[in-house]
C-alpha positions in Angstrom: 22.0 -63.5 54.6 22.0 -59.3 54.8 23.3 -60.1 58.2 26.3 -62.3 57.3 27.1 -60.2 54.3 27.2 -57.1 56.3 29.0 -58.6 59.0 31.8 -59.3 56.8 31.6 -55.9 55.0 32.3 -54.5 58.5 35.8 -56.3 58.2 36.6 -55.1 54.9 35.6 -51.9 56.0 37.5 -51.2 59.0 40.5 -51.9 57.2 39.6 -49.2 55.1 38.8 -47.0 57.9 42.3 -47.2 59.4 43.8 -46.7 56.3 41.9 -43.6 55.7 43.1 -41.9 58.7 40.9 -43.1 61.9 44.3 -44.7 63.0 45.6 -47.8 65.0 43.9 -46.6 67.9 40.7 -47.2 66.3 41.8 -50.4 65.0 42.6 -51.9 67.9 39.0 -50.7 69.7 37.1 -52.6 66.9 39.0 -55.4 66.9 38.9 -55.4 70.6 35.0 -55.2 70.6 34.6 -58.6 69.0 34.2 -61.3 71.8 36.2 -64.7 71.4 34.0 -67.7 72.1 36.6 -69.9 73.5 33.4 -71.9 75.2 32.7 -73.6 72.1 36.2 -74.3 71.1 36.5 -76.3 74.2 33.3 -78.3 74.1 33.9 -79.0 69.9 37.2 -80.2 70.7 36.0 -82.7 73.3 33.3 -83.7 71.1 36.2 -84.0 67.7 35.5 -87.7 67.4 32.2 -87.7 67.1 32.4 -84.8 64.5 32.0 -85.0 60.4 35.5 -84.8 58.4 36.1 -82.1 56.0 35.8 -83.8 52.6 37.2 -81.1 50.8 40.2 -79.7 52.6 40.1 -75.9 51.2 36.1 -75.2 51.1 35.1 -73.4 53.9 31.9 -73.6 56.2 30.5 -70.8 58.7 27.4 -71.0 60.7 26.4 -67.6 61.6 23.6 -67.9 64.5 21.5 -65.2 65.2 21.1 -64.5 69.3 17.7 -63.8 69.6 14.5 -64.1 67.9 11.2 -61.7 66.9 9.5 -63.5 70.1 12.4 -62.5 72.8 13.2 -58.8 71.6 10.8 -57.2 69.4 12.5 -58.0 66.0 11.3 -56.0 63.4 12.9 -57.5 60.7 11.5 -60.4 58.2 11.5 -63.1 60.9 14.1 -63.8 63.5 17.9 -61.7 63.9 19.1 -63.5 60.9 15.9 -62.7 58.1 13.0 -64.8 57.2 10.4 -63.6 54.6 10.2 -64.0 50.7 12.7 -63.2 48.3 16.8 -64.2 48.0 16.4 -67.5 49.5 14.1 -68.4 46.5 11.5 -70.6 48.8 9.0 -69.1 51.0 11.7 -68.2 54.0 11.4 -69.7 57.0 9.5 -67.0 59.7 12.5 -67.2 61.6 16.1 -68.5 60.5 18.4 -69.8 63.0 21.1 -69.9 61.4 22.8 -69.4 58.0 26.0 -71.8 56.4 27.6 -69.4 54.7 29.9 -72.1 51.9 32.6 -70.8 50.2 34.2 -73.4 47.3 37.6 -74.3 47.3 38.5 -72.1 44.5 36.6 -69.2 46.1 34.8 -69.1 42.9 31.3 -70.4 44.0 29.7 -69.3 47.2 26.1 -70.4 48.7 24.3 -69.2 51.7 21.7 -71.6 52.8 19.4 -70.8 55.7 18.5 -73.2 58.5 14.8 -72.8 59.7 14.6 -72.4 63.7 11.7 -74.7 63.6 13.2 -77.3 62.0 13.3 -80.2 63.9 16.6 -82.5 64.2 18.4 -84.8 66.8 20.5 -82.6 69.8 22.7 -84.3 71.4 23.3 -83.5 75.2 25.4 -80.5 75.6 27.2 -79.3 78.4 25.4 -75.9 79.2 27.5 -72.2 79.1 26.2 -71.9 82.7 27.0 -75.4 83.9 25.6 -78.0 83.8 24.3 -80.3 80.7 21.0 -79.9 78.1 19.6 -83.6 77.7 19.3 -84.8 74.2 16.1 -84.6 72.7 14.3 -84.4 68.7 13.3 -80.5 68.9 13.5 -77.3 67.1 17.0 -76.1 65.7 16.4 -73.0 67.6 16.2 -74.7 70.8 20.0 -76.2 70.5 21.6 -72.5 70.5 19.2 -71.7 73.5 20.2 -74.6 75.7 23.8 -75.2 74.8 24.3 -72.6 73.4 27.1 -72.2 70.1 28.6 -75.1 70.4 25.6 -77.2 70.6 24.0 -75.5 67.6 27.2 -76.5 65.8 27.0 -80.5 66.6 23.4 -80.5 66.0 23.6 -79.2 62.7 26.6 -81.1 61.6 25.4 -84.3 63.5 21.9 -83.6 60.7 24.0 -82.5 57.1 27.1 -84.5 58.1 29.0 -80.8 57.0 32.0 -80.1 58.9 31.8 -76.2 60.7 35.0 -74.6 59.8 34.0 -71.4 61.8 31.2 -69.9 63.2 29.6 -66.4 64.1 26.8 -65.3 66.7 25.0 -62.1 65.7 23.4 -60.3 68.4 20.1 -59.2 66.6 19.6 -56.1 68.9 23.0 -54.6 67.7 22.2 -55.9 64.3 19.3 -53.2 64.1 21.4 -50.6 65.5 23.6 -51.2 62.8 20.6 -50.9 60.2 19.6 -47.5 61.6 22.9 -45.9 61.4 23.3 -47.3 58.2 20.1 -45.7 56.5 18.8 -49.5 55.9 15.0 -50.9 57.1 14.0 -54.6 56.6 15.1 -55.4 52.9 12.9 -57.0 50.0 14.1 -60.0 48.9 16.1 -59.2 45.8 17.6 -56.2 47.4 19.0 -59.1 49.8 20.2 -60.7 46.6 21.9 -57.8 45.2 23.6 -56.8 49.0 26.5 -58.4 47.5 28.0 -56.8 45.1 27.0 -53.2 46.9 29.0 -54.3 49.7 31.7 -56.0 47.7 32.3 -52.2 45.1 32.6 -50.5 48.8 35.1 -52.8 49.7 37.2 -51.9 46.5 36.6 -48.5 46.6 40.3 -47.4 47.4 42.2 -46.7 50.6 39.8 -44.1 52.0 36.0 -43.8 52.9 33.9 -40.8 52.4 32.5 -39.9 55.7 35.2 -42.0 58.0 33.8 -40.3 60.9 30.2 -41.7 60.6 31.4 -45.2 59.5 33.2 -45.4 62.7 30.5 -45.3 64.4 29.0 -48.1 62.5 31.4 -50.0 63.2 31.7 -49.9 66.3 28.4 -50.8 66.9 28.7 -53.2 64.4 32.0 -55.2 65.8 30.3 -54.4 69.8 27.4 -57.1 68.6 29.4 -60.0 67.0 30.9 -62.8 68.8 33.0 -65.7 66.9 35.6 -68.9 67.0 39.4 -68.2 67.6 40.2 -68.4 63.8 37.1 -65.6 62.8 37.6 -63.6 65.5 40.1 -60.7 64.4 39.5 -57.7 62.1 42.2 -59.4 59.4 40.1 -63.1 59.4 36.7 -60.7 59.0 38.7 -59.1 56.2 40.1 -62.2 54.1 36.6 -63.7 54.5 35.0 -60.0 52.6 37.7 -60.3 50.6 36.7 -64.1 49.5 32.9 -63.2 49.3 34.3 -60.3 46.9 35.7 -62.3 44.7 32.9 -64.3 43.9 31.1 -64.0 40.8 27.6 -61.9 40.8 25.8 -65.0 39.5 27.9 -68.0 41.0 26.3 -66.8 44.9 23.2 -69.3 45.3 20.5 -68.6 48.1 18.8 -71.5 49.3 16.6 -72.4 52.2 17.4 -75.8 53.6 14.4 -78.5 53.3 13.1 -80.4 56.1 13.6 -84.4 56.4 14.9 -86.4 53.1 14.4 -83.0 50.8 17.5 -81.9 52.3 19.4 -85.0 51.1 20.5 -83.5 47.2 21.3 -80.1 48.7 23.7 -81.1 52.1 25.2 -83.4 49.6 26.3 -80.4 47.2 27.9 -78.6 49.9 29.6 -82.0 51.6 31.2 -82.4 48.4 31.6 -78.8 47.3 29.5 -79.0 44.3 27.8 -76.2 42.7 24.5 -75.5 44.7 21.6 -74.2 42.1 19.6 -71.1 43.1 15.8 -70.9 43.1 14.0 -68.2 41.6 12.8 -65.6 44.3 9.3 -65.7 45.2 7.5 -62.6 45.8 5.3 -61.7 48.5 2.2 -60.8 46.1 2.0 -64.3 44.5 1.7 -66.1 48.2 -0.4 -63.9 49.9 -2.5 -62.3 47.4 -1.5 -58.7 47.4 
């Protein structure tokens, strides 16, 4: 969740940024850093038959998928590019989350992050491959459908399991993500400082038409927008900007974490977020009263 929260942050704030001076110039770099994955949008449209219907027309869905793992690139964070660990997401965290559905209600009043454990195992269907090609179906890890069919099959897989619709979708590239970390003062977060990235992010956001050190935040940014990749509709600095702006707006206590069950203990939870019903958090649980320390 840190990821997705400070992914949109970096929309908000760029806004900011060329407001405060940094100019169009700058704008148009950032917003030229983020890559368009067009790929997808052409294998989920030739797949649209066979995809879940929106049941409620103004909620909103985003997978964000972390590209890479603790195992392929050294990771030091809690588990794979997109957390894992103890703490916001209530439940012992998986050690590595694929992915997180970021839900946002239809009154923007409610919002839940739920993350999707990489081992998690679910039916993939065959997906034409990014290099040619197509991946067979087969009952495996969530983590494998990103891998061999990369966004698009991630997206069917998981929809295909929680019968949600995927309104948009995000890949973070982990290796950027820690970049980002660095330059930003920030090491692997405790759970409830997870919990509380929120509303830090969401009182920057407000803070008025001007940053304090513009100079240093461009470079944050730039790193930050150089490392993100997402659908036509998520892929410009305003659509980054409207979706901080909607995870502003929600209420500190109305933002549940959750980490999604495997098999039948799913069922309660997907069907909250089919229907757009309030999702109930789970109290954190803290390192010391799992492993003894």
């Amino acid at each position: 969740m840190r990821a997705v929260l400070r992914w949109v942050a970096i929309g908000a704030g760029v806004v900011l940024v060329v407001t405060g001076g940094l100019g169009w110039a700058s704008y148009r770099k950032f917003s030229g850093n983020i890559r368009t994955d067009r790929v997808a949008e052409r294998v989920l449209a030739r797949y649209e038959k066979d995809r879940p219907r929106a049941l409620v027309p103004r909620a909103r869905n985003i997978l964000v998928l972390g590209s890479g793992g603790a195992s392929s690139n050294g990771n030091r964070h809690q588990g794979g590019p997109l957390g894992g660990g103890y703490g916001a997401f209530g439940e012992a965290a998986p050690d590595e989350a694929a992915a997180v559905l970021l839900h946002l209600s239809a009154d923007r009043r409610r919002a839940a992050a739920v993350a999707v454990p990489g081992a998690m195992k679910l039916a993939v269907p065959a997906c034409p491959r990014p290099g040619g090609g197509t991946s067979p179906a087969a009952y495996e890890p969530f983590r494998l459908a990103f891998r061999g069919g990369g966004a698009a099959c991630a997206i069917l897989a998981f929809e295909r399991f929680s019968g949600i619709r995927v309104d948009h979708h995000l890949v973070v590239d982990s290796a950027g993500f820690d970049r980002v970390e660095a330059m930003s003062g920030s090491e692997a977060t405790a759970g409830r400082r997870r919990r509380a990235l929120l509303r830090t992010l969401a009182g920057r956001a407000r803070g008025g038409g001007t940053l304090r050190h513009p100079a240093r935040f461009f470079g944050l940014v730039d790193t930050a927008t150089s490392s993100l990749t997402a659908d036509p509709g998520l892929g410009s600095l305003p659509a980054l900007y409207e979706l901080a702006g909607s995870l502003r707006k929600v209420p500190d206590g109305a933002l549940a974490f959750r980490t999604l069950p495997a098999g039948a203990a799913a069922r309660p939870l997907l069907a909250a977020l089919r229907t757009d019903q309030p999702v109930q958090p789970v109290q954190p649980v803290r390192p010391s009263s799992r492993e003894g320390h």
